[in-house]
C-alpha positions as CSV (number, residue, x, y, z in Angstrom):
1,X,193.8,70.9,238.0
2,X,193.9,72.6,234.7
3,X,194.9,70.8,231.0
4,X,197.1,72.2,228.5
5,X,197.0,70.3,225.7
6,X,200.0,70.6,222.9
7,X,201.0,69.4,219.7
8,X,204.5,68.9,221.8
9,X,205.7,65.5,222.2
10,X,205.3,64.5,225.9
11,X,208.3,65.7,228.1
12,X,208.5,63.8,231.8
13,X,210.4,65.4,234.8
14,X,213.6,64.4,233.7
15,X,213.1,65.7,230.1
16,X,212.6,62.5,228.2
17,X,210.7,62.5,225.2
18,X,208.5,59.6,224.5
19,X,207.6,59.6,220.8
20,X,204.0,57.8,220.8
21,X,203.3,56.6,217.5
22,X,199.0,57.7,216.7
23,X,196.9,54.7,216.5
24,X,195.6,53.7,213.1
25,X,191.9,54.5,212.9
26,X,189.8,51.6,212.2
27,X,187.9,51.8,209.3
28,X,184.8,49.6,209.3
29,X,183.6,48.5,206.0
30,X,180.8,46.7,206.8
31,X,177.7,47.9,205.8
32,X,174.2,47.1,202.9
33,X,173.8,48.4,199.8
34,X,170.2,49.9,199.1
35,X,168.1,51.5,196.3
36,X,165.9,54.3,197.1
37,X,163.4,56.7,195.3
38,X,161.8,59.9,196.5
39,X,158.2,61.3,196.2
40,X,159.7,64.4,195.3
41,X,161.6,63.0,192.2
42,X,159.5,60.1,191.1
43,X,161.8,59.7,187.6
44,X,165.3,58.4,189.5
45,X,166.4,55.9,191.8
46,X,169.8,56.4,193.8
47,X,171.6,53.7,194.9
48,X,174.0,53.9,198.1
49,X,175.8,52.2,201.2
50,X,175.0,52.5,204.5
51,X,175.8,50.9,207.8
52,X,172.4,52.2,209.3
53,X,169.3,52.5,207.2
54,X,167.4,54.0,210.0
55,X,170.2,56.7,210.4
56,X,170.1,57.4,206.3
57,X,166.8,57.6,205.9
58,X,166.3,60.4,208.1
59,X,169.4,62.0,207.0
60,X,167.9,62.2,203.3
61,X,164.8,63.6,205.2
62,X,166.9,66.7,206.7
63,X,165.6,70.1,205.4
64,X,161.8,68.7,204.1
65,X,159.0,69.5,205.7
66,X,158.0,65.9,205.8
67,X,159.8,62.2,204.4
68,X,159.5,61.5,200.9
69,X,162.3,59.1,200.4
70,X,161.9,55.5,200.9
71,X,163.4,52.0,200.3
72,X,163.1,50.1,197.1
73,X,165.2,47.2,199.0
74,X,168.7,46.7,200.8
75,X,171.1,43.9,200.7
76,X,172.2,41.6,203.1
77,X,175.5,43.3,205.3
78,X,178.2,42.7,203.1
79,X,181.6,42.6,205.0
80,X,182.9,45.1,202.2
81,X,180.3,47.6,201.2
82,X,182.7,50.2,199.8
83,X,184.0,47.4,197.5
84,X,180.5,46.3,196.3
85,X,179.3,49.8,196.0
86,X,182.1,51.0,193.7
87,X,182.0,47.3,191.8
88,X,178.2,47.9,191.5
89,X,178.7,51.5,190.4
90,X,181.4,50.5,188.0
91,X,178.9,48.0,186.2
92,X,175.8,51.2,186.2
93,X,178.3,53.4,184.6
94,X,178.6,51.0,181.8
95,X,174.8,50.7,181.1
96,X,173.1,53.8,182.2
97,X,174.0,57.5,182.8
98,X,174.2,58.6,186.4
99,X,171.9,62.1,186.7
100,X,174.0,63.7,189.2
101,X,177.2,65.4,190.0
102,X,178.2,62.3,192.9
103,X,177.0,59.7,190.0
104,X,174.5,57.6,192.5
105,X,171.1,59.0,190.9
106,X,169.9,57.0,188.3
107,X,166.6,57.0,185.6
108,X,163.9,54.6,187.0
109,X,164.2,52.9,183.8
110,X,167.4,51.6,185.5
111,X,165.6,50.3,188.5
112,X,165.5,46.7,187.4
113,X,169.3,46.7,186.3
114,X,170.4,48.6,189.7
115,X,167.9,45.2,191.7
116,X,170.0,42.9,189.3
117,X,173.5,44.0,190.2
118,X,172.8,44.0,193.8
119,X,171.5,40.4,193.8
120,X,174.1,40.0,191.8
121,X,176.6,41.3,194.4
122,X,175.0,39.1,197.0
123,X,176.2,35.9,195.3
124,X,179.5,37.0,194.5
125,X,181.0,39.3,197.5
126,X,181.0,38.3,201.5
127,X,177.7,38.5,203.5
128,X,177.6,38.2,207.3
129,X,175.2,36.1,208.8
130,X,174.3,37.8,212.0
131,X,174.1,35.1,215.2
């Protein structure tokens, strides 16, 4: 049995179309907010969200010959990390020029105010508590 696959609405042996609405796409927003540095660039921090540390740690590995980035700290799992990232960005772009064309690379000297505004988060926005 082969399959042809179209862009064609569905057509049954009588030649009825059923018009199937597409499913919306979850979006899951959960997720931790971290600080990292790197070896490489000991003079800036970047702060980011992530739903895996594991998994984004060895992404920011990709292309070295060895790791040199590693975790200053990471939050608790915020039910809204997009949210609390771009609040916490928001708040950095108001005390500190971002180094980079994606605005998440900081100075170090910033390292203590980038810590602040993610305890700071962790008061204010939704954590889950895992079971």
């Amino acid at each position: 049995m082969s399959v042809i696959f179209s862009d064609e609405p569905f057509v049954n042996e009588l030649d009825t179309v059923y018009a199937v609405e597409p499913l919306p796409k979850e979006v899951d927003t959960r997720g931790y907010i971290y600080l990292v540095k790197d070896k490489v660039f000991p003079d800036f921090i970047k702060i980011g969200r992530t739903g895996n540390m594991h998994k984004r740690l060895a992404a920011y590995a990709t292309d070295k010959p060895y790791p040199t980035t590693y975790l200053v700290c990471i939050s608790g799992m915020f039910k809204d990390a997009v949210e609390v990232e771009a609040r916490i960005l928001a708040e950095m772009y108001k005390q500190a020029q971002p180094t980079t064309f994606r605005k998440e690379w900081f100075k170090l000297e910033h390292e203590q105010l980038c810590l602040d505004l993610i305890d700071a988060a962790e008061e204010h926005f939704e954590l889950l508590v895992s079971s």
